[in-house]
N, C-alpha and C positions, 0 to 999 in steps of 0.2 A: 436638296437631295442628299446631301453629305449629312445633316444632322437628323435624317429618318434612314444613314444606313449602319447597318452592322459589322464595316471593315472597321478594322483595328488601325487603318490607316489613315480612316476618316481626319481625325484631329489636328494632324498632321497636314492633314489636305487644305483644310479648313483655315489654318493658320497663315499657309501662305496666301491666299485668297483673302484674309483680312489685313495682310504687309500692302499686298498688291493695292486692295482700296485703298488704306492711308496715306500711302504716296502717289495718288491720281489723282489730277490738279480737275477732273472732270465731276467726280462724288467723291463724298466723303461715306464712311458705315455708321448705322442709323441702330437705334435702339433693336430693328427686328433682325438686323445684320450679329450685332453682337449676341443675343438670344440665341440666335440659331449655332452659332460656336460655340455658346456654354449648354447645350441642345446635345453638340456630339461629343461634349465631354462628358456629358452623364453617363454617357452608354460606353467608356474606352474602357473602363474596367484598369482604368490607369492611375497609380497611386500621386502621380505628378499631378492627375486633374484637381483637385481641391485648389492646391495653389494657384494653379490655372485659371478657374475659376474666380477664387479673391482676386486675382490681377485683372481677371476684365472686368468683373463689376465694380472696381475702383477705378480705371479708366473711364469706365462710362459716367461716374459719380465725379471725375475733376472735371471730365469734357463739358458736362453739362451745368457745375457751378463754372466753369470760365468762361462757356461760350451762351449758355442760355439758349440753346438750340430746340426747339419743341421736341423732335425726331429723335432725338437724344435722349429724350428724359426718362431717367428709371422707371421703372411700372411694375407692378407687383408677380406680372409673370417672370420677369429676369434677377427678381431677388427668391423669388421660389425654384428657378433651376435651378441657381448657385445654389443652393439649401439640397437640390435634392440630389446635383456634383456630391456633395460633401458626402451624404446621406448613400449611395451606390458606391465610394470609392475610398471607405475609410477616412472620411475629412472628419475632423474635432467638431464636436458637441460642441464645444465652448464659442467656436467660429460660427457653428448654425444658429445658437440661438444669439448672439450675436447681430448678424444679420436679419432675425427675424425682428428684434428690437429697434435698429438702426431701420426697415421700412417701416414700423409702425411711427416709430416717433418721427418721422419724415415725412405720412400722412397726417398725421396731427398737427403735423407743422405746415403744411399746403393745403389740408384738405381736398389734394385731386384725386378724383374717380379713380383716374387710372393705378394710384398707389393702394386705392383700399384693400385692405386684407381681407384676404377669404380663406378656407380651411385649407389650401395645397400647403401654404410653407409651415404654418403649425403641423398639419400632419407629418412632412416632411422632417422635419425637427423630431418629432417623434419617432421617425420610423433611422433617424440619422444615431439616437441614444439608445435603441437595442440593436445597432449593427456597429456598437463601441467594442474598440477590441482592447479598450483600455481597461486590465482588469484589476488594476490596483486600488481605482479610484471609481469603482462600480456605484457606491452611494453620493459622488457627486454625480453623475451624470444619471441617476434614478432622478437626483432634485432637480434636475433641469428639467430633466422630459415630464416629470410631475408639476411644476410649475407651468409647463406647456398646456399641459392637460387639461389645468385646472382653470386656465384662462380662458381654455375655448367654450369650460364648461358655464363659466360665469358671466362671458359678454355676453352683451343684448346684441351682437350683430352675427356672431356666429354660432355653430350649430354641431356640435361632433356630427360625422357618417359614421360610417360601418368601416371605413379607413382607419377613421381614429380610434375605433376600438379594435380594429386587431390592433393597431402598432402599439396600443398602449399595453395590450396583453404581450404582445411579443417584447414592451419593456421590462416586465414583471416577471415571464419566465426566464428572460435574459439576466437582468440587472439585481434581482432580489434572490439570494442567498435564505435569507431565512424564509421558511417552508409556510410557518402561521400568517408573516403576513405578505408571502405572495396569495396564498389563498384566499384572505378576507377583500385584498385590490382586486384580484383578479374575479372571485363571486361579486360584490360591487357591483364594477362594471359588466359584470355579463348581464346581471341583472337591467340593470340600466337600458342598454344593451339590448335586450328582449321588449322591455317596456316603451321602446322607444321604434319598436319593428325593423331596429337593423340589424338583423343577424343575418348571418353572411355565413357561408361556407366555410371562409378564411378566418375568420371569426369562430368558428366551432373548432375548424386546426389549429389556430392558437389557445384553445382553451384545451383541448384534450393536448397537445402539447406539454402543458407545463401547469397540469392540473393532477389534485390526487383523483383516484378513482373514486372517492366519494363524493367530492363536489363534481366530479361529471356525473355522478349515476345521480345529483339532483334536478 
């Protein structure tokens, strides 16, 4: 109930509710226990959740190399809310796609179902590098999220949506400074984008967005 509500106290709430389990000699909190707490930190709009977030899913990543517990074991929905914490609350770029590296090579390394990547935490990743407020260093984190991009576009098991190309558009009008070639990524993929039947609403707002009026009036 607490990680589908909207108080701001949620978190809070949340946290002692997971003291209380770890000291109950009757359950212990289970991989859907720890989810649903990094669940109400996406939504706190709280600069402290990122951290928060790395802190439980490295707790969930010792408990389960020390104890080997099934119930415990990471799965690709609780490294995609940590990604998409980061991603709502001003968490580093550098942390998300981090994380998105650290489940993939940990699939590769078990080969379990439950690890397999699917497009939530790449997109997430992507939508975490155009809500960078870091503006010093706007061409490292264009290469991140272009190196995101560019993975999802290459594997034979995933597939961009209409997710991945707004947020990659909303990288481009974010992240790219020069004008020629936001234009040429951002037609690209719009292009793409069309040929691929997912264009989206959201999708035309991030192009008209952060588009010249010529390549919209194409």
């Amino acid at each position: 109930a607490h990680a589908k509500s909207q108080d701001r106290s949620a978190p809070r709430k949340v946290f002692k509710l997971l003291d209380r389990m770890k000291r109950s000699k009757l359950f212990q909190p289970d991989i859907i226990t720890f989810t649903s707490v990094m669940e109400c930190l996406s939504k706190s709009a709280s600069l402290e959740a990122p951290k928060q977030a790395l802190d439980l899913l490295e707790q969930v990543l010792s408990q389960y190399e020390a104890t080997k517990r099934p119930d415990i074991m990471p799965n690709v929905r609780i490294f995609s809310t940590a990604i998409l914490t980061l991603s709502h609350n001003q968490g580093s770029i550098e942390d998300a796609r981090r994380l998105l590296t650290q489940m993939v090579d940990l699939y590769e390394e078990t080969k379990h179902e439950d690890l397999r990547p699917n497009e939530y935490p790449y997109n997430y990743v992507l939508n975490c590098a155009a809500n960078s407020m870091d503006e010093e260093n706007k061409g490292d984190v264009f290469r991140l999220a272009m190196q995101t991009y560019k993975e999802m576009r290459q594997s034979p098991d995933l597939r961009p949506d209409s997710f991945t190309y707004g947020f990659w558009l909303k990288c481009c009008n974010n992240l790219l400074d020069d004008m020629e070639l936001r234009a040429k990524c951002v037609a690209y993929a719009f292009e793409e984008c069309k040929q691929q039947g997912l264009l989206t609403s959201e999708v035309l707002t991030r192009l008209y967005q952060g588009s010249t009026p010529a390549l919209v009036s194409r």
